[in-house]
N, C-alpha and C positions, 0 to 999 in steps of 0.2 A: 475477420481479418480483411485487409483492403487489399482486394486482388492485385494493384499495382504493386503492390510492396515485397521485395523478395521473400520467397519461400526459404524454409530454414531445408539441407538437403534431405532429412526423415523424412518429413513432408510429403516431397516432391515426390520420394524413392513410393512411401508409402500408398499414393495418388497412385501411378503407375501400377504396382502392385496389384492394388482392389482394380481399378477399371481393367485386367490383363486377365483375374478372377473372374470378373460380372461375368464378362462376355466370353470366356471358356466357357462358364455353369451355361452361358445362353444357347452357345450356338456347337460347342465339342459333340454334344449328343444328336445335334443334325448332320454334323459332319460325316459320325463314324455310322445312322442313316443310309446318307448319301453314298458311301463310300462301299457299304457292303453289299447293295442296291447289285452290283457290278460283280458280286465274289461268285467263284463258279465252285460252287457247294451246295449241297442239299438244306442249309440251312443258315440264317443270319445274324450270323457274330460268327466272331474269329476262331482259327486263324483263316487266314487269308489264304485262298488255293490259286490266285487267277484270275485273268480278268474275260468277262463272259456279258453278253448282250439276249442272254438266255429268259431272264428275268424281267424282260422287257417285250422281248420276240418269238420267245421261244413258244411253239407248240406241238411239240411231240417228244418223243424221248423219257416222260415222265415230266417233264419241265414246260410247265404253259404260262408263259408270261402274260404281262398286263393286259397288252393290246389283241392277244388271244382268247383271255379271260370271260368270256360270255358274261357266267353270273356276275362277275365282278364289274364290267363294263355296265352290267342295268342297273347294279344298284350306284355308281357312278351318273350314271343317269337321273335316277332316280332320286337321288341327294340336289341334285342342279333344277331338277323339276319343283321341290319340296322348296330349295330356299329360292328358286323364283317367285313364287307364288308368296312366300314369307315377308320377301324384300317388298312386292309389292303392295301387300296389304299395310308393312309396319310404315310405308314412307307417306300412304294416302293417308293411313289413321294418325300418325306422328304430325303431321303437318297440321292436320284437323284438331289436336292435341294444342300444338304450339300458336295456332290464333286463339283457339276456346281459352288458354292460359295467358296469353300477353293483352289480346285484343277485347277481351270479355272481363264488365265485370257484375258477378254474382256473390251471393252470402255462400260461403262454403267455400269457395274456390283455395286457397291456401291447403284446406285437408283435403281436394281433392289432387293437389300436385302431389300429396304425399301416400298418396294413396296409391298415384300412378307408378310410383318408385316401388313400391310394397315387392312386386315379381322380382326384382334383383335381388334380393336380402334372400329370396326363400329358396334351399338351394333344388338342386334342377330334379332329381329324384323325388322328392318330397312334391312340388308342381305338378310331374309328371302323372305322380299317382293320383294325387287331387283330380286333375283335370279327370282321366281315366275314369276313376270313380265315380264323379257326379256324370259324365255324359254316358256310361254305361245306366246307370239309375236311371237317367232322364229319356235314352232309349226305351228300357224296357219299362218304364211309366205310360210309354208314349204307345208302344206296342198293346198292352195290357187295357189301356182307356181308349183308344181310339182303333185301333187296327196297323196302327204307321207304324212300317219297318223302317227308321231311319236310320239307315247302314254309315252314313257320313260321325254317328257319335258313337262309334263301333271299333274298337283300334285299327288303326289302320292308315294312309295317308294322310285323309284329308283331319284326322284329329292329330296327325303327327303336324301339320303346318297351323292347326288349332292351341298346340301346346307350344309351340315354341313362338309362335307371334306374342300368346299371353305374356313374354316376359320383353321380346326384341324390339315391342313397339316401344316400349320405356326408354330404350338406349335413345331410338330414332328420335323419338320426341325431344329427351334433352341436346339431340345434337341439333335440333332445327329449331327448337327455342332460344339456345342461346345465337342463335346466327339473327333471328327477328327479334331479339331484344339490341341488335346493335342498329337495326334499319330505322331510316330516318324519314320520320313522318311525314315531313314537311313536302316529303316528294308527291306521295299522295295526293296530299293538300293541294299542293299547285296543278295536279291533273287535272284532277276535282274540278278547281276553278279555273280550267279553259274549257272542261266542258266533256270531259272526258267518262263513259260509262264505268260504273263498278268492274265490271269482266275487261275495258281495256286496259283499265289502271293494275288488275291484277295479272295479267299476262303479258304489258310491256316493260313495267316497272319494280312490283312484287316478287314475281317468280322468278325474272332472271335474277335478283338481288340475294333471291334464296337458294339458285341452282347450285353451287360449289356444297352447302348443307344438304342441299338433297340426295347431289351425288355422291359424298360421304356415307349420308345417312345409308344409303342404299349399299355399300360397297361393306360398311361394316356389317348390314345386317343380311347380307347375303354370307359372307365368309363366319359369321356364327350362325345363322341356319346350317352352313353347310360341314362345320365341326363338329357340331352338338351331338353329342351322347347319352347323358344322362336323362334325360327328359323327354328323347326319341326313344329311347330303351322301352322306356314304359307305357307309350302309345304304338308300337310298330306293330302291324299285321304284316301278310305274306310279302311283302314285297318290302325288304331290308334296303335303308340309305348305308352308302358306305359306311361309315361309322360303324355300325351293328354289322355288315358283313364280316368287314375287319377282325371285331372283335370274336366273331363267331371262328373264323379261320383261326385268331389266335391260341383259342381253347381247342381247335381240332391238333393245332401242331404246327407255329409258323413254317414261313418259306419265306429269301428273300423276294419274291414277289410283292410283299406286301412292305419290304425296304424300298422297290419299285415304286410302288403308289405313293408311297411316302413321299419319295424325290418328287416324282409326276406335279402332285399337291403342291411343295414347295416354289418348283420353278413357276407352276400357272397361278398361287397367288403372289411371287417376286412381282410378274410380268404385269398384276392390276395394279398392285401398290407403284410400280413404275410409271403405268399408263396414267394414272389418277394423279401422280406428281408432276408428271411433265408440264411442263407450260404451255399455254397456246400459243401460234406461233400471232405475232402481230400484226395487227392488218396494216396493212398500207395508206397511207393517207388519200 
């Protein structure tokens, strides 16, 4: 249908309808969230008793909100540490991904983009255990033949930022390849020929051309480091990322507290996805 053309009223009525649906289904279950985050109740869902700052502040009375929460503030921490270390690995390896695949060429390269992709398909449980399994093996090979206690292939953090890079550097890579398959050669080229070294051509030219990709790149694979569950499940030792605390609290018997962290979450990734949209301001001639 040619969008100028009036709509018959079903249509129109029916348009309205669905996208009034989508975005209930999207966002009613963050609302009622948000909304009970605040109920002053021993527990989160209705009815509603009250409105209360308990669940936020509170530390005594039985009621220890967020910013009281010890355990839950480390493993808070602890989540922000993991997907630091994650973002930074997937945006150095992705970038190193996205020259090896635009800029290179070898016999194999096609199966190997396809190969790079392979970690998305496989779901995060099933990775999780993989990984798990072969660096537990490869520890205790290592212990057995040599004497090396290598505690880093042991569950624990450093294999929890091990398992979930294996699948986040994929995102990273596709989001910074397709930003360097739009860059224009010829810019290069003319550096090239005033006389311009490799390292300045690629620090005055290249990387700011690819900064907005990198800072994507980076913004998305920090906020999936820092959600992931299923694949931190299966590598976590003593020191639980949110995720796994969460869940651990939900099988003891929630509290709105953790409607709390919920909000928390929401407002601090609203506030990046706004940072990361604004525009910079213009400079002046």
């Amino acid at each position: 249908m040619i969008a100028s053309l009036p709509r018959p009223t079903w249509l129109r009525a029916g348009t309205v309808a669905y996208c009034i649906a989508f975005f209930a289904f999207l966002f009613l279950p963050l609302l009622v969230v948000a909304i009970f985050a605040f109920n002053d109740a021993p527990y989160p869902a209705p009815p509603w008793h009250g409105f209360t700052l308990d669940w936020f502040f509170g530390s005594g009375g039985g009621r220890v909100g967020l910013f009281s929460d010890k355990p839950l503030l480390a493993s808070l921490w602890t989540s922000v540490v993991v997907a630091a270390w994650v973002t930074l690995l997937s945006v150095v390896v992705g970038t190193t991904n996205a020259f090896l695949i635009e800029r290179s060429r070898f016999p194999g390269k096609q199966a190997l983009s396809l190969l790079m992709l392979a970690p998305l398909v496989i779901p995060g449980v099933i990775l999780g255990i993989s990984i798990l399994a072969f660096a537990s093996r490869l520890a205790q090979f290592a212990d057995d033949a040599w004497g090396l206690e290598l505690d880093f292939l042991r569950p624990g953090l450093p294999l929890v930022v091990i398992g979930q890079f294996s699948y986040i550097v994929s995102i990273a890579s596709l989001i910074i390849t397709a930003r360097l398959k739009r860059f224009d050669l010829t810019l290069e080229d003319a550096a090239y020929n005033l006389g311009a070294t490799r390292v300045a051509v690629f620090m005055t030219i290249t990387l700011p051309s690819l900064k907005p990709a990198l800072i994507g790149a980076a913004a998305i694979s920090f906020l999936m480091s820092f959600e992931n569950f299923n694949t931190t499940l299966m590598l976590v030792g003593s020191d639980s990322p949110l995720t796994v605390m969460m869940y651990g609290r939900m099988r003891e018997g929630a509290t709105p507290v953790l409607n709390a962290v919920s909000l928390f979450l929401m407002v601090a990734s609203a506030a990046l996805a706004l940072t990361l949209m604004r525009k910079p301001a213009e400079r002046p001639n």
